[in-house]
TORKE-552546 format. One record per residue (C-alpha): residue in one letter; x, y, z. Coordinates in nm, 3 decimals. Example, Ala and Ser with C-alpha at 12.3 -4.5 7.8 and 13.67 -1.06 7.14 Angstrom:
BEGIN
   resn         x         y         z
      a     1.230    -0.450     0.780
      s     1.367    -0.106     0.714
REM end
This chain:
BEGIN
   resn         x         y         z
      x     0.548    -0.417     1.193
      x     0.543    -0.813     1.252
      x     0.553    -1.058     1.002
      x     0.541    -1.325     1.222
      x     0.177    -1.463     1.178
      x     0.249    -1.533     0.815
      x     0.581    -1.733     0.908
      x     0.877    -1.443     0.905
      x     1.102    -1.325     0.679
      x     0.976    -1.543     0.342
      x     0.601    -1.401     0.434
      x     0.755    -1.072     0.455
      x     0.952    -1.119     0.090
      x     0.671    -1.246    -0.055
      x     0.457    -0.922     0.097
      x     0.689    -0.702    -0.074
      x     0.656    -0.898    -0.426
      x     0.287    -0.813    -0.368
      x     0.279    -0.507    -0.324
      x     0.577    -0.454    -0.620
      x     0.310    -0.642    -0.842
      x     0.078    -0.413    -0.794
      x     0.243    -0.177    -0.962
      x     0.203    -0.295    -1.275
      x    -0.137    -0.418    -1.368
      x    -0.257    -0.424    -1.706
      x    -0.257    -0.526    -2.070
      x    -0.198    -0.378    -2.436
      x    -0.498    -0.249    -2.629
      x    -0.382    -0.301    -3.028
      x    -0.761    -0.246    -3.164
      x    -0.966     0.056    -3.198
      x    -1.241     0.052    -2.955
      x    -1.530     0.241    -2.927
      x    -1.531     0.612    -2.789
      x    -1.623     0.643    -2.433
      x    -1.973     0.702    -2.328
      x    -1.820     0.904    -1.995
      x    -1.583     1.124    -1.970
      x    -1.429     1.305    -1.630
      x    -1.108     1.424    -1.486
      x    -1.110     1.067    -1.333
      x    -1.222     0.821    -1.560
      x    -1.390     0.737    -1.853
      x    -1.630     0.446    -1.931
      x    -1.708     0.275    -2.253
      x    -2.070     0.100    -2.270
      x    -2.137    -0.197    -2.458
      x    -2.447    -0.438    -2.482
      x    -2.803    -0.442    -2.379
      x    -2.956    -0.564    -2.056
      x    -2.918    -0.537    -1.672
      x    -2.622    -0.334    -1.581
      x    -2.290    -0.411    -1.501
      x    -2.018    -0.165    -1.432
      x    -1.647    -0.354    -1.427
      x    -1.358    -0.137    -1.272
      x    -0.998    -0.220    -1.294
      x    -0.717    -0.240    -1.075
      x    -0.399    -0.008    -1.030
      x    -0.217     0.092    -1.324
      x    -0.442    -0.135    -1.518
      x    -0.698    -0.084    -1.784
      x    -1.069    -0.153    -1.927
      x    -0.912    -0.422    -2.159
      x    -0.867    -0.685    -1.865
      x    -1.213    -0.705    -1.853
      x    -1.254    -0.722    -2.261
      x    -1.328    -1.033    -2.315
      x    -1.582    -1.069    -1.969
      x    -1.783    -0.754    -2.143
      x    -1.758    -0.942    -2.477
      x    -1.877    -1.246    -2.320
      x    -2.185    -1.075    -2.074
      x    -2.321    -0.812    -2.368
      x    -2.541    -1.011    -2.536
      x    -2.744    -1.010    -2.206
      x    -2.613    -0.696    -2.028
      x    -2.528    -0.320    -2.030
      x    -2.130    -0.325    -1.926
      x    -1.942    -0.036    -1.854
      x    -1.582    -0.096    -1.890
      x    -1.403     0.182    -1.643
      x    -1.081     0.355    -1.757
      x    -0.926     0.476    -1.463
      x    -0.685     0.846    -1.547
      x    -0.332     0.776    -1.490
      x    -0.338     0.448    -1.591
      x    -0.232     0.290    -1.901
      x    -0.226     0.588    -2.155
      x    -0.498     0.787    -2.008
      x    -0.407     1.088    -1.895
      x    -0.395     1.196    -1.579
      x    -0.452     1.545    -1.449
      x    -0.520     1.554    -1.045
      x    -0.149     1.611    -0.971
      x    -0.023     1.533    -0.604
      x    -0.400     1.573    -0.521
      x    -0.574     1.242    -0.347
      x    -0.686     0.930    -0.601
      x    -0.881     0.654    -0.428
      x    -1.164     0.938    -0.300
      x    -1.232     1.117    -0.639
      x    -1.253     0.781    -0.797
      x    -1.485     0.625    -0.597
      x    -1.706     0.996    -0.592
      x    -1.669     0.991    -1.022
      x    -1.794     0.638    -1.003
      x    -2.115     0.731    -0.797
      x    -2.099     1.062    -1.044
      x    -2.138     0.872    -1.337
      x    -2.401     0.612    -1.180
      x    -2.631     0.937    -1.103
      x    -2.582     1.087    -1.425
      x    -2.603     0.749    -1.678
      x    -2.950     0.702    -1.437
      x    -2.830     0.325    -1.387
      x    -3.082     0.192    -1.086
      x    -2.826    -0.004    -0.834
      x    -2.595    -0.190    -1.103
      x    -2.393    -0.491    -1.030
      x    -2.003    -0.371    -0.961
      x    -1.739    -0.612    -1.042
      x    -1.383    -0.482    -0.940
      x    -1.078    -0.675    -0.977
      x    -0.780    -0.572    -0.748
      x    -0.766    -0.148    -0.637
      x    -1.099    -0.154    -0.862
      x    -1.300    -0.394    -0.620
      x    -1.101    -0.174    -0.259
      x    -1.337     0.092    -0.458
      x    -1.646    -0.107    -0.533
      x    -1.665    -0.161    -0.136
      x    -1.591     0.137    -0.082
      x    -1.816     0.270    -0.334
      x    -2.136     0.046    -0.136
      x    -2.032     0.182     0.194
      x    -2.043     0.528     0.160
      x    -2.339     0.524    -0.152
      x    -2.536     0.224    -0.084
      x    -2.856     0.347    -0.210
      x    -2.639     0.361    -0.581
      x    -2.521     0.011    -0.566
      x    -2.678    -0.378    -0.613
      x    -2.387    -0.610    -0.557
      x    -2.040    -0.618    -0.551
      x    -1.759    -0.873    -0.653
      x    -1.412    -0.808    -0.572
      x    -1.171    -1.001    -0.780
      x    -0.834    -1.057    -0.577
      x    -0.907    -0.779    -0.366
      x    -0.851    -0.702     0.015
      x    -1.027    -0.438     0.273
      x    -0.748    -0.377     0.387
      x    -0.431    -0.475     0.172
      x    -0.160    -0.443     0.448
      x    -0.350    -0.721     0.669
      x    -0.115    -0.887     0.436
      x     0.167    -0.801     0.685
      x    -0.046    -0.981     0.992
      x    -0.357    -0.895     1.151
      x    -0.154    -0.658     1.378
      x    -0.114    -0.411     1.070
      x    -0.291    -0.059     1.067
      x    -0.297     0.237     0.816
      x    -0.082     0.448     1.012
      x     0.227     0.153     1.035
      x     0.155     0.070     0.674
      x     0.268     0.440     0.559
      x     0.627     0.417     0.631
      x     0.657     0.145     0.361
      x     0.398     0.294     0.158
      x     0.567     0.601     0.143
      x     0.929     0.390     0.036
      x     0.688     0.240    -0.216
      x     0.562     0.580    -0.350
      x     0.898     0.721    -0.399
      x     1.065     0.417    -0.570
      x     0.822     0.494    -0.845
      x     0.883     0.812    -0.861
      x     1.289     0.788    -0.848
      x     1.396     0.464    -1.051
      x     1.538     0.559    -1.393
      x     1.317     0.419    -1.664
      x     1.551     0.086    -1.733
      x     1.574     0.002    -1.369
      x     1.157     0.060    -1.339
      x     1.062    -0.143    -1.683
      x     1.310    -0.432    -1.523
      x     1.134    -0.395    -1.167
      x     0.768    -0.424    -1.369
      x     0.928    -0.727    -1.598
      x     1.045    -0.903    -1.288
      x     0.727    -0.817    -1.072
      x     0.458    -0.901    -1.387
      x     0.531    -1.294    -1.333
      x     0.382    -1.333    -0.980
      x     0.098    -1.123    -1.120
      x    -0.024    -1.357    -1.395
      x     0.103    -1.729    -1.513
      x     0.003    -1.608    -1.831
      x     0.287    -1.534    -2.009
      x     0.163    -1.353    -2.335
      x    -0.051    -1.174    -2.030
      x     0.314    -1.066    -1.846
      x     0.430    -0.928    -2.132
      x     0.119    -0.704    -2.165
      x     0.102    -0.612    -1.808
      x     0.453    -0.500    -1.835
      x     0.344    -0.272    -2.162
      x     0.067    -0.141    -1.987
      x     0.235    -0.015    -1.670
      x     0.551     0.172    -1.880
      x     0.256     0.389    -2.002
      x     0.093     0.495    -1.691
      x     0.191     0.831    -1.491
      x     0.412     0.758    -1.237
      x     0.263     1.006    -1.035
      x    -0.062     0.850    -1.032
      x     0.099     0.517    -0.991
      x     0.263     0.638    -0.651
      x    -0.044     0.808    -0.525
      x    -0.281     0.515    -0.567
      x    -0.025     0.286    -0.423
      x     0.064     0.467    -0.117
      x    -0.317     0.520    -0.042
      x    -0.432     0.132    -0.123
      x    -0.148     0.024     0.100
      x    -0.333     0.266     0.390
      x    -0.713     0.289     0.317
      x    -0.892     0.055     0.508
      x    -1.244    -0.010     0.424
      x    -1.269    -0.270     0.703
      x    -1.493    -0.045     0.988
      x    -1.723    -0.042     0.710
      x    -1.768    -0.391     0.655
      x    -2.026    -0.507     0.946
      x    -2.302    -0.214     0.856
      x    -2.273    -0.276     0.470
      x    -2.619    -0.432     0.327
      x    -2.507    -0.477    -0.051
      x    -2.424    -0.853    -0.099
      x    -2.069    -0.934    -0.212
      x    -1.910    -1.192    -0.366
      x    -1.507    -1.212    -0.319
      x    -1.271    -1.397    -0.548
      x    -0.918    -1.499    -0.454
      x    -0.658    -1.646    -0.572
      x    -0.460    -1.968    -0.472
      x    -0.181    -2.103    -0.636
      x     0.099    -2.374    -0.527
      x     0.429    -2.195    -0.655
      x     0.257    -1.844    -0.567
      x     0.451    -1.611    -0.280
      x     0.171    -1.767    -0.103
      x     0.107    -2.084     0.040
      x    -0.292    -2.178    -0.034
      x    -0.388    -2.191     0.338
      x    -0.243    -1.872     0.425
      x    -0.426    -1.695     0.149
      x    -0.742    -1.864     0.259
      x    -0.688    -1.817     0.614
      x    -0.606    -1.418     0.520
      x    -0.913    -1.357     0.306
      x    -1.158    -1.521     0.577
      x    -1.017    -1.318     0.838
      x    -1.018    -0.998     0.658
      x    -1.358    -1.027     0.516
      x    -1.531    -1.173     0.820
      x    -1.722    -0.888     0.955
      x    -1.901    -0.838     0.619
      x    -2.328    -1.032     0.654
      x    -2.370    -1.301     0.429
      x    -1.977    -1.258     0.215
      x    -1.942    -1.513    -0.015
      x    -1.597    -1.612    -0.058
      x    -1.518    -1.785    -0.402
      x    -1.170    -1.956    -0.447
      x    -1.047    -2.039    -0.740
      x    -0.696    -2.252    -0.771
      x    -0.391    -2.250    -0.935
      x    -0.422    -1.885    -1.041
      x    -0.256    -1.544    -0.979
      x    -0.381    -1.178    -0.943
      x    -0.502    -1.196    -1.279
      x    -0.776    -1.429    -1.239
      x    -0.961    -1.356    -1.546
      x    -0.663    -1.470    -1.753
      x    -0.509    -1.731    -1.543
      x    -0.844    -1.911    -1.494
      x    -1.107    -1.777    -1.757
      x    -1.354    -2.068    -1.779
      x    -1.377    -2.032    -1.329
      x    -1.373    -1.662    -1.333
      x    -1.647    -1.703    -1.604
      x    -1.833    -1.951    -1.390
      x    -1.805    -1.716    -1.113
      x    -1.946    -1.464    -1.270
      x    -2.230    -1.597    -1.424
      x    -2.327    -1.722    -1.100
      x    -2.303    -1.366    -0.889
      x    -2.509    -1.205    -1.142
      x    -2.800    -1.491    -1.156
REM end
């Protein structure tokens, strides 16, 4: 696999910090929240507020709470449903070495179908907006408008445009069974160490470090090794559900800003009428790096 359209070996280092930060998404819930509305083998969703609907879905090894104070902030004019994906952060997690993108993305229509929610807004922020386009491609009838937060099609374009599922899986496979095989000191110092390119936060590193120590592991490998290879790009040119896509730039990031750019115009180019939203001098975690901007861009996808 060639690194060389992103500028060689630092490209490649700073593809591997990605992909490491990915790992460990989330934050620590010390409150008692309400008792979920939903409950399946493969998530569970808490509902909150009156109004149009609004279903928020989080990213790998993450949890509802990154999207707290969004649903605190949008219920006194919407329905939210705050997603808890199983497997991650303290929920429990019960598919085993079975597939976890798919049954996700099914549970997600599932619970659309059965709440009787007519084509809510998705916003997904990292592996939770991979499924919200995923979601509108193969259940477009179910869906109104995406935003993915930080999120790619494809997230091994990040190795150059030459990059395909099937030379992704060597790596995503090394990436599976790292998680699986560190002891627990060397994989809460790998999540320590990876949670500062995630966020610039830091009271939000330390909770994304919390978060991931309490996820399955096996969960955590599964739904790394398949974002690393699913690739919802074939999709993109027939989809007919408007999205909005967020990235992130930042000037010390792994990441020079024009590459990033460059990367998510490229990636999200066969998808009509895309709107691509950056926001600067943020990280993965957009919502706590840049709250007022995320805010902004929110408010204005759901107008």
């Amino acid at each position: 696999m060639s690194f060389a359209f992103f500028g060689g070996r630092a490209i490649a280092r700073a593809c591997i910090v990605f992909f490491a930060a990915l790992l460990v998404l989330g934050i620590t819930v010390s409150v008692v929240r309400a008792q979920p509305a939903f409950t399946s083998e493969r998530l569970t969703v808490e509902v909150v507020g009156q109004g149009g609907d609004v279903i928020l879905v989080p990213g790998l090894a993450s949890s509802r709470e990154a999207f707290r104070p969004l649903a605190d902030r949008l219920k006194a004019t919407h329905r939210v449903h705050l997603v808890q994906l199983s497997g991650f952060a303290g929920q429990p997690w019960t598919g085993g070495d079975g597939p976890f993108v798919d049954p996700a993305v099914e549970a997600l229509a599932a619970y659309i179908r059965s709440a009787g929610l007519k084509q809510p807004a998705v916003i997904g922020h990292s592996m939770g907006g991979l499924s919200a386009l995923l979601l509108a491609q193969r259940h477009p009838g179910l869906v109104g408008r995406v935003m993915t937060v930080d999120s790619l099609p494809f997230y091994s374009a990040m190795f150059g445009p030459t990059a395909t599922s099937a030379t992704a899986k060597p790596f995503a496979d090394r990436m599976a069974a790292g998680v699986l095989s560190a002891s627990p000191e060397a994989f809460a110092a790998q999540q320590a160490a990876a949670a500062k390119g995630l966020s610039k936060t830091p009271a939000m590193q330390e909770t994304i470090v919390a978060w991931s120590l309490a996820s399955d592991r096996k969960a955590m490998a599964k739904a790394i090794s398949e974002v690393m290879t699913l690739d919802a790009r074939p999709g993109l040119a027939a989809m007919k559900v408007p999205v909005t896509a967020l990235y992130a730039v930042d000037a010390e990031g792994a990441l020079p800003p024009a590459v990033v750019g460059a990367l998510w115009m490229r990636e999200y180019d066969a998808l009509p009428g895309v709107k691509l939203v950056r926001v600067d001098s943020s990280r993965h975690f957009i919502m706590a790096d840049q709250p007022e901007a995320f805010a902004k861009a929110v408010d204005g996808f759901l107008k």
